[in-house]
C-alpha positions as CSV (number, residue, x, y, z in Angstrom):
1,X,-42.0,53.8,-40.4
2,X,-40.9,50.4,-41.5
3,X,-42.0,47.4,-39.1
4,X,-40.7,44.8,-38.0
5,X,-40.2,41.0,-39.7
6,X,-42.2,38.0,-37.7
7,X,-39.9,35.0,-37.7
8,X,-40.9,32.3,-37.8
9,X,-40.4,31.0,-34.1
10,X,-43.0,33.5,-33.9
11,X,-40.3,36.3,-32.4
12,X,-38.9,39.6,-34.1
13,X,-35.3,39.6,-35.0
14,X,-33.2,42.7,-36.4
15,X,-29.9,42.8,-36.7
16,X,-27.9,45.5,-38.4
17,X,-24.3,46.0,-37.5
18,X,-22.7,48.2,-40.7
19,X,-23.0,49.2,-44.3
20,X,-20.3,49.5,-46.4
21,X,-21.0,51.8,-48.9
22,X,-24.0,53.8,-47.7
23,X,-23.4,57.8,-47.6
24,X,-26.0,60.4,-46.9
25,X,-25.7,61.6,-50.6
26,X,-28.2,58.1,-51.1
27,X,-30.8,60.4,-49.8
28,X,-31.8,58.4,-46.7
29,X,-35.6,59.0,-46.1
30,X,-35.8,57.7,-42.3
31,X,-32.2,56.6,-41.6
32,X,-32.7,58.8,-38.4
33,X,-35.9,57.2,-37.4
34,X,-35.2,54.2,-35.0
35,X,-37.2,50.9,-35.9
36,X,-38.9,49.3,-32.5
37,X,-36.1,47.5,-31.7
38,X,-34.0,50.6,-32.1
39,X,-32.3,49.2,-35.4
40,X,-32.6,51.9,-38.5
41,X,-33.1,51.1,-42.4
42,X,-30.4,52.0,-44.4
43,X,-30.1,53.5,-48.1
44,X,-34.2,53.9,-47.8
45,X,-34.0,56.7,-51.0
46,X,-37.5,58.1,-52.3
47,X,-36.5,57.3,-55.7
48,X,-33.2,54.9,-55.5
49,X,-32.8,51.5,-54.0
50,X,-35.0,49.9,-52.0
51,X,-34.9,49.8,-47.9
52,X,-31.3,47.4,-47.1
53,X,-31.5,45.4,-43.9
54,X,-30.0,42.6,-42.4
55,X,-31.9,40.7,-41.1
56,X,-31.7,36.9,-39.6
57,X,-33.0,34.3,-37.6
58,X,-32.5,31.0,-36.3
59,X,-35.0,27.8,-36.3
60,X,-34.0,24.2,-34.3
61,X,-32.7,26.1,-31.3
62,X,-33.8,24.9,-27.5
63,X,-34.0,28.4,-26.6
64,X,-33.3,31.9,-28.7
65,X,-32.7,35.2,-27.2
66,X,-33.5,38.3,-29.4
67,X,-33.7,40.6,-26.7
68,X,-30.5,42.3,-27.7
69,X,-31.3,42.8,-31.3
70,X,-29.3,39.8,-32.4
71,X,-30.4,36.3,-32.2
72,X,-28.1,33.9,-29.5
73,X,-29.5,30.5,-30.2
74,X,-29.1,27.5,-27.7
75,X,-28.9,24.1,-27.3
76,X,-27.2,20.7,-26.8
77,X,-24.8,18.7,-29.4
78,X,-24.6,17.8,-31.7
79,X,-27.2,20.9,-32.8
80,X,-28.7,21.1,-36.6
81,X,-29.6,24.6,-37.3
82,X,-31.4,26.4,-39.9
83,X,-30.6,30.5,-41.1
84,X,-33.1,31.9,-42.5
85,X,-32.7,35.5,-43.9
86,X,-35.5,38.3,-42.7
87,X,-33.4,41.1,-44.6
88,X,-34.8,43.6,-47.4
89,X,-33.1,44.9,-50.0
90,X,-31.0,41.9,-50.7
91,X,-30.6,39.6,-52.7
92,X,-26.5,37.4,-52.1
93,X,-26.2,36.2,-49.1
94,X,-22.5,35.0,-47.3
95,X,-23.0,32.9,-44.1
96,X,-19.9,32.2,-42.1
97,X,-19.9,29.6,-39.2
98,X,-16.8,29.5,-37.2
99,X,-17.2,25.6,-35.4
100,X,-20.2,24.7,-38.0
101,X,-20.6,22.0,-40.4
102,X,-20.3,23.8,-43.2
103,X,-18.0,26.6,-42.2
104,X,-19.6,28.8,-44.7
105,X,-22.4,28.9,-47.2
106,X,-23.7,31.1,-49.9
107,X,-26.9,29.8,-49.9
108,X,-30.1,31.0,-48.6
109,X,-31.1,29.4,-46.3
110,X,-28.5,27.0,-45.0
111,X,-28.4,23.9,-42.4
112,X,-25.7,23.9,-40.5
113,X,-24.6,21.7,-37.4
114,X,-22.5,22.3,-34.5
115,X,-21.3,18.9,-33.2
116,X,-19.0,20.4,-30.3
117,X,-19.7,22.5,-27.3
118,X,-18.5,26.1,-27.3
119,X,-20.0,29.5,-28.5
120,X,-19.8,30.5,-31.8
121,X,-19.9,33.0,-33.7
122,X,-22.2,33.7,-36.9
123,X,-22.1,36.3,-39.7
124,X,-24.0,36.9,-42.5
125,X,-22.9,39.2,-45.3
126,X,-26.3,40.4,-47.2
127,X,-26.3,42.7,-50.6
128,X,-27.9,44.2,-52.9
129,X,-29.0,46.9,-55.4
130,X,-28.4,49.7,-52.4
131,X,-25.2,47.7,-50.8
132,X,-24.1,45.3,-48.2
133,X,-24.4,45.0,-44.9
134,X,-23.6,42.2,-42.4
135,X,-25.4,40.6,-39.5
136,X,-24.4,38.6,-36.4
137,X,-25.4,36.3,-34.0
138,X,-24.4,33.9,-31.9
139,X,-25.0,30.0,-31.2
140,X,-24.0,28.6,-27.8
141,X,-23.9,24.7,-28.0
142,X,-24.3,23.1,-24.6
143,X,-22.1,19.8,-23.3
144,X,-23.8,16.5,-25.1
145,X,-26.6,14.2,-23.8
146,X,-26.6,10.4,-23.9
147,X,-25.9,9.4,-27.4
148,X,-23.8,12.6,-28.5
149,X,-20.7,12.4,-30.4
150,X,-17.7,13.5,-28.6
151,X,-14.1,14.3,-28.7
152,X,-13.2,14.8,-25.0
153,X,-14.9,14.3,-21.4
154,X,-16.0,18.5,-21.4
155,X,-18.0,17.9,-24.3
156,X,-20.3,15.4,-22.0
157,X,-22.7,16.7,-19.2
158,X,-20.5,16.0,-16.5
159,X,-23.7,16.4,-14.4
160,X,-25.6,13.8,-15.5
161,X,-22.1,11.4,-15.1
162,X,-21.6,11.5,-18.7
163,X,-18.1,11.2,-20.1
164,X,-16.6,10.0,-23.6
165,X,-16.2,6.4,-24.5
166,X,-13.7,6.2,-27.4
167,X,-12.0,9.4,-27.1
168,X,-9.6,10.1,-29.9
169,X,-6.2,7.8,-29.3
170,X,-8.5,5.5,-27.5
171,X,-8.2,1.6,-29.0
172,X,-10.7,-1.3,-30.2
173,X,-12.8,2.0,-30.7
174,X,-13.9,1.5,-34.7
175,X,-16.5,2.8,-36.8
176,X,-19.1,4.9,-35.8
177,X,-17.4,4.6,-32.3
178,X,-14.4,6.4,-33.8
179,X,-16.5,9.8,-33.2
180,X,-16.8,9.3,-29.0
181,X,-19.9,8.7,-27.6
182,X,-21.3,10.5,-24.7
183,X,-22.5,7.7,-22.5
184,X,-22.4,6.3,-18.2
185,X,-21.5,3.6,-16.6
186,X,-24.7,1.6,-15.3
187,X,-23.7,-1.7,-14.0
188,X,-26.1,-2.3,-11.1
189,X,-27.9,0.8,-11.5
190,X,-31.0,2.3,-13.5
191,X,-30.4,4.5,-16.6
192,X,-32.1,7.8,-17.0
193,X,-36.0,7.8,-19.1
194,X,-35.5,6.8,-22.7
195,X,-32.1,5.2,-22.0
196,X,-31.4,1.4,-21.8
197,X,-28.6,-0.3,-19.9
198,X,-27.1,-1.9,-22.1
199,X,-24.0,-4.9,-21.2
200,X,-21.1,-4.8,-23.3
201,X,-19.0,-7.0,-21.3
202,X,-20.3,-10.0,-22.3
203,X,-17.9,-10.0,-25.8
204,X,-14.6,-9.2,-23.9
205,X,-14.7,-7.0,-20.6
206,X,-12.8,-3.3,-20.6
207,X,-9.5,-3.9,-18.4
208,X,-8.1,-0.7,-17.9
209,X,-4.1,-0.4,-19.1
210,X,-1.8,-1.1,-16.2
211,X,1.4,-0.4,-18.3
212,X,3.7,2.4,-17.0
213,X,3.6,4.4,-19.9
214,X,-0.6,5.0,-19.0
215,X,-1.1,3.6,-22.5
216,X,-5.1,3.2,-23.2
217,X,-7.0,-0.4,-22.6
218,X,-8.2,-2.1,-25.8
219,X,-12.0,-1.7,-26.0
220,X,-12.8,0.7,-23.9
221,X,-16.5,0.8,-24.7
222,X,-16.7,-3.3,-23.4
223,X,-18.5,-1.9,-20.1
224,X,-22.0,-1.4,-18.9
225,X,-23.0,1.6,-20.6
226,X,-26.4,3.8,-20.8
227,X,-27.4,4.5,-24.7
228,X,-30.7,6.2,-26.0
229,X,-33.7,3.8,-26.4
230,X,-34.9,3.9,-30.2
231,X,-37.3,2.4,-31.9
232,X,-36.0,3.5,-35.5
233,X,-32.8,4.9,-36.9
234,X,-34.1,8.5,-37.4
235,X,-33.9,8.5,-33.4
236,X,-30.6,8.2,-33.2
237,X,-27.4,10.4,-34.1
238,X,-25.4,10.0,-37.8
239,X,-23.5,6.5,-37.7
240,X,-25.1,4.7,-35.3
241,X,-27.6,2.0,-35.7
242,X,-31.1,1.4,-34.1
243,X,-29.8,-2.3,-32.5
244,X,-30.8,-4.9,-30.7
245,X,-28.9,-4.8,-27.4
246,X,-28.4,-6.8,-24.5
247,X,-30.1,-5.0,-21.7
248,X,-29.3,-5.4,-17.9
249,X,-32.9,-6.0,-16.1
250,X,-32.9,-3.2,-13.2
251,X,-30.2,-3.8,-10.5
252,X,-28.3,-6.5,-12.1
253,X,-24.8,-5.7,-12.9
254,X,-22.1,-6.5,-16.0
255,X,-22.8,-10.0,-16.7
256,X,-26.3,-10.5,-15.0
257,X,-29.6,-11.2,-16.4
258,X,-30.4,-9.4,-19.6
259,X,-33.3,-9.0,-22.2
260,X,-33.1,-7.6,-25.7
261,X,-34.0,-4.2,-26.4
262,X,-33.5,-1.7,-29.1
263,X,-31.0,1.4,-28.5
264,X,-28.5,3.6,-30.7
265,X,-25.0,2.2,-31.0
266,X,-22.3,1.8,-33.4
267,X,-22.2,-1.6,-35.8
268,X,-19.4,-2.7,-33.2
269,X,-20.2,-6.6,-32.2
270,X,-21.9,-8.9,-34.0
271,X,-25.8,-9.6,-33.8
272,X,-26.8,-13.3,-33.3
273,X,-26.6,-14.7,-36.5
274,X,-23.3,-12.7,-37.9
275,X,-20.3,-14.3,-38.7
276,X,-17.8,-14.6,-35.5
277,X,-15.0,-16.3,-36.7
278,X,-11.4,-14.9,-36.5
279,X,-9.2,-15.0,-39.5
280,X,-7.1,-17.8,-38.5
281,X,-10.8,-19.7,-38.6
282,X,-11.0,-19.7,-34.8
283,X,-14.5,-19.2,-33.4
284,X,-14.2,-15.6,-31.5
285,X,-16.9,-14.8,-28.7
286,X,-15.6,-11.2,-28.7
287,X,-17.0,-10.5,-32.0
288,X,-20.7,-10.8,-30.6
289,X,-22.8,-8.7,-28.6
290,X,-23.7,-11.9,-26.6
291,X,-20.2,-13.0,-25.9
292,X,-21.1,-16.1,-27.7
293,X,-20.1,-17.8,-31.4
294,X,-21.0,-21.3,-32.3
295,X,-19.0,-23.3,-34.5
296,X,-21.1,-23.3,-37.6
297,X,-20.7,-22.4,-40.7
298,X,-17.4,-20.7,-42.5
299,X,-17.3,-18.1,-40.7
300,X,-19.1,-18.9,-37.1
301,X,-22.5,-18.0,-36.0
302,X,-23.2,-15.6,-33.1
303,X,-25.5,-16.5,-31.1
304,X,-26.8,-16.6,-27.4
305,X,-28.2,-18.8,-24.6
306,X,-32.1,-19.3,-24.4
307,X,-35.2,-21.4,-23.3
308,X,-37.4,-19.9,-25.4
309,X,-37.6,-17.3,-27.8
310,X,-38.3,-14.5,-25.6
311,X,-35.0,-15.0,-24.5
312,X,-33.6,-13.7,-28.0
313,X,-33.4,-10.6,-30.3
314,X,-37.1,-10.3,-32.6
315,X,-35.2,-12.0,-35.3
316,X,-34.3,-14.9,-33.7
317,X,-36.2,-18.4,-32.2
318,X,-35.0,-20.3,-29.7
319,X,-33.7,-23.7,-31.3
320,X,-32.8,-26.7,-29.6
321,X,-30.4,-29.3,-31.5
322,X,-31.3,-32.7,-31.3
323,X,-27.3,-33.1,-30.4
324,X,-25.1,-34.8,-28.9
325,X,-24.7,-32.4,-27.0
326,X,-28.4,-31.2,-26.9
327,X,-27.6,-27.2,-26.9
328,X,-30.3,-24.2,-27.2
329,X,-29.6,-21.4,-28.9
330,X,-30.9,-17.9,-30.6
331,X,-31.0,-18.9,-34.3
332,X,-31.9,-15.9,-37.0
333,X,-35.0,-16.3,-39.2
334,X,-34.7,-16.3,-43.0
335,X,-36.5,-15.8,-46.1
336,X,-36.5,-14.5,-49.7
337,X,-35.5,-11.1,-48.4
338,X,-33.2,-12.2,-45.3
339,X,-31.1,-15.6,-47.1
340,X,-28.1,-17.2,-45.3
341,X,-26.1,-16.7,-48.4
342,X,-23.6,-14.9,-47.0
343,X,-21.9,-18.2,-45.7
344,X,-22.0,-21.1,-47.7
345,X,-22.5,-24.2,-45.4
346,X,-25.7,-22.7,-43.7
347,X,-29.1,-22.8,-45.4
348,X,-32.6,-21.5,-44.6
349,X,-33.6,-24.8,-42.6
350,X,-37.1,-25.9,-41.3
351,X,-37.1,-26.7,-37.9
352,X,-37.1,-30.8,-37.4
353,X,-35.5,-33.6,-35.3
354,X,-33.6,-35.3,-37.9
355,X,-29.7,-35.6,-37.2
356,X,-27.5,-34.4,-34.7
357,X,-28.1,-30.8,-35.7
358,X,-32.1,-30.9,-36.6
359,X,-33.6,-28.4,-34.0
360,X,-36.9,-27.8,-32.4
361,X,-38.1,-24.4,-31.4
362,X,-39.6,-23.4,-28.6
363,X,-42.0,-22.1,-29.1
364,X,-42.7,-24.1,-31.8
365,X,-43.7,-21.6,-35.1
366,X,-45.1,-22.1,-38.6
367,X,-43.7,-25.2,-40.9
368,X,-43.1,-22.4,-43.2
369,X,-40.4,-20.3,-41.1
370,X,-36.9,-21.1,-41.4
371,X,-34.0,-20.5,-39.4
372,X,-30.2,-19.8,-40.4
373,X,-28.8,-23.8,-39.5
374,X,-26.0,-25.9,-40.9
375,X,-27.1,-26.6,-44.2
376,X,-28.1,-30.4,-44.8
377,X,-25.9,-32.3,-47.7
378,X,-26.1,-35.1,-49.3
379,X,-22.4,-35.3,-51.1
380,X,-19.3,-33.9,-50.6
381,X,-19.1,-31.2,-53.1
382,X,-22.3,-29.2,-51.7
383,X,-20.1,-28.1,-48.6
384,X,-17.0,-27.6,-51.1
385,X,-14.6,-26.2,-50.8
386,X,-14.7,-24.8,-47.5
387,X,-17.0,-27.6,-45.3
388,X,-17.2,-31.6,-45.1
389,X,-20.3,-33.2,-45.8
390,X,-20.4,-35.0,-41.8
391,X,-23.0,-37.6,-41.0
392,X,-24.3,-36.6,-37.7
393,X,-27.0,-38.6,-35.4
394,X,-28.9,-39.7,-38.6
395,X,-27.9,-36.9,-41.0
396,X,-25.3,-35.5,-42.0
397,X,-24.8,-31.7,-42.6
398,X,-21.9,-29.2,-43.6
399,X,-18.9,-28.7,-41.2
400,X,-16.2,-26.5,-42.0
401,X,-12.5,-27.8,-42.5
């Protein structure tokens, strides 16, 4: 008798619905004999073809059922799956997925993800030297956790108060947003472990559309929403970022007290020390995470209130300009790898008290750091064509026109 395949999950699976082509004049030697799992070899001839079989299973499910001789694989989405073939006899191999990404494969062994809820179907279509034969299963995908891409409310766990943010049709929803993500709302409250609280009002609140056609608000992720915590990009689904985000302390609501944290979330809103201004050259808060953009520059700096530098992201110090008006601010650090060119009337500047917009920071770091400031000139062309050299408490430094 032929035994069973070990997959590896450690569990048998055989699977064996038909074979097209297989007669008793192939000279069968135990196509009566009934495997363990009640599943018979096919085209098993003395001196023909070898044993055909097939034969799957299923690796990167939660859970997976063989107890019915065909593999049901579960789990939440978006779920990445790997097929791996157990079959004998075989050699081509013809994977359809109805709901996967890709649909279909002719490849061995195939990855395959399943970014929806629903139950799906799999076949495979195995031959070979004695035939073909096909296999099923089946993969269940389960509503999303926080984090999970979405297209409508039902593919959210509406247990744990999840819904979709940035449905499809939904506005001011771009890039990776464009997908939906599953999220809550969590002004005032505490997010679940491994989540963060993260305020997204502070750019532009949501308003919800009052028109009478129930059009859809502009923005509607600008709200207090839970996200996944991260620490690196791998932790977090395809298109989103592991970011720096403002994070409501516990019990404060949209607007309140905040400290930086890391958590997955689309490139939507500028990190302090991004450009913020609008076309028309008018600085534009809403373009920031922190709801602030200073002045400075050609293209505006976000930035966001501090009194010392554990008030801002990692990649920022607190500075202080010597003014008028004496401001504080989260200013980005710069080097070799991390220049300001990207707008040319800042500079990599050392922190010092000369002119109105020399800065101190507290507290104070190495001579050798340097922050993203209005760069220092001495004539008009250096802030040409866009900037005016502008004398300043002592110095003078580049303004934009």
């Amino acid at each position: 008798m032929t035994r069973a395949s070990l997959g590896p999950l450690g569990v048998v699976v055989l699977l064996l619905l038909s074979c097209a082509g297989c007669g008793d004049d192939r000279g069968n030697a135990d196509a009566a004999a009934p495997l363990d799992l009640g599943i018979p070899d096919v085209g098993a001839a003395l001196d023909g073809p070898p044993l055909l079989r097939g034969v799957f299973t299923i690796s990167g499910c939660s859970t997976l059922d063989t107890s019915t001789g065909q593999p049901r694989c579960s789990g939440r989405a978006p779920l990445s799956l790997t097929f791996v073939p157990l079959g004998s006899g075989v050699d081509t191999f013809v994977w359809t997925f109805a709901g996967g990404d890709p649909a279909t494969s002719k490849t061995v062994s195939p990855v395959v993800t399943f970014g929806t809820p629903g139950t799906y179907p799999v076949m495979l279509a195995a031959g070979g030297s004695a035939g073909t034969t096909t296999a099923n299963g089946v993969v269940v995908v389960s509503a999303g956790a926080t984090g999970s891409a979405c297209l409508d409310d039902t593919d959210c766990d509406a247990g744990a108060g999840l819904f979709c943010v940035c449905k499809p049709g939904e506005l001011g929803c771009a890039g990776a947003l464009a997908i939906g993500l599953c999220a809550r709302t969590c002004s005032g409250s505490v997010c679940s472990a491994g989540e963060i609280c993260s305020d997204f009002t502070r750019g532009g609140a949501y308003v919800p559309s009052s028109g009478s056609d129930g059009g859809v608000a502009a923005e509607v992720w600008r709200r207090a929403l839970c996200v996944p915590a991260c620490t690196t990009a791998a932790q977090c689904r395809a298109g989103l970022a592991c970011r720096d985000l403002p994070a409501l302390s516990a019990g404060a609501t949209a607007g309140g007290v905040y400290s930086w944290k890391k958590g997955c979330f689309a490139t939507v809103g500028g990190d302090d020390g991004d450009a913020c201004r609008s076309p028309d050259g008018v600085a534009d808060p809403s373009r920031c995470l922190s709801g602030r953009c200073d002045d400075y520059g050609a293209r505006g700096l976000c930035s966001s209130p501090c009194t010392t530098s554990s008030d801002c992201p990692p990649t920022a110090g607190c500075a202080t300009y010597n003014g008028p008006p004496a401001t504080s601010a989260c200013v980005r650090r710069c080097d070799a790898t991390a220049p300001c060119t990207a707008d040319p009337l800042l500079d990599c500047e050392a922190a010092n008290q000369v002119g109105g917009l020399g800065f101190s920071v507290t507290p104070s770091e190495s001579p050798s750091v340097r922050f993203c400031a209005p760069l220092r000139c001495t004539m008009a062309s250096q802030c040409a064509p866009s900037g005016s050299c502008t004398p300043m408490g002592g110095g003078s430094f580049c303004l934009h026109n």
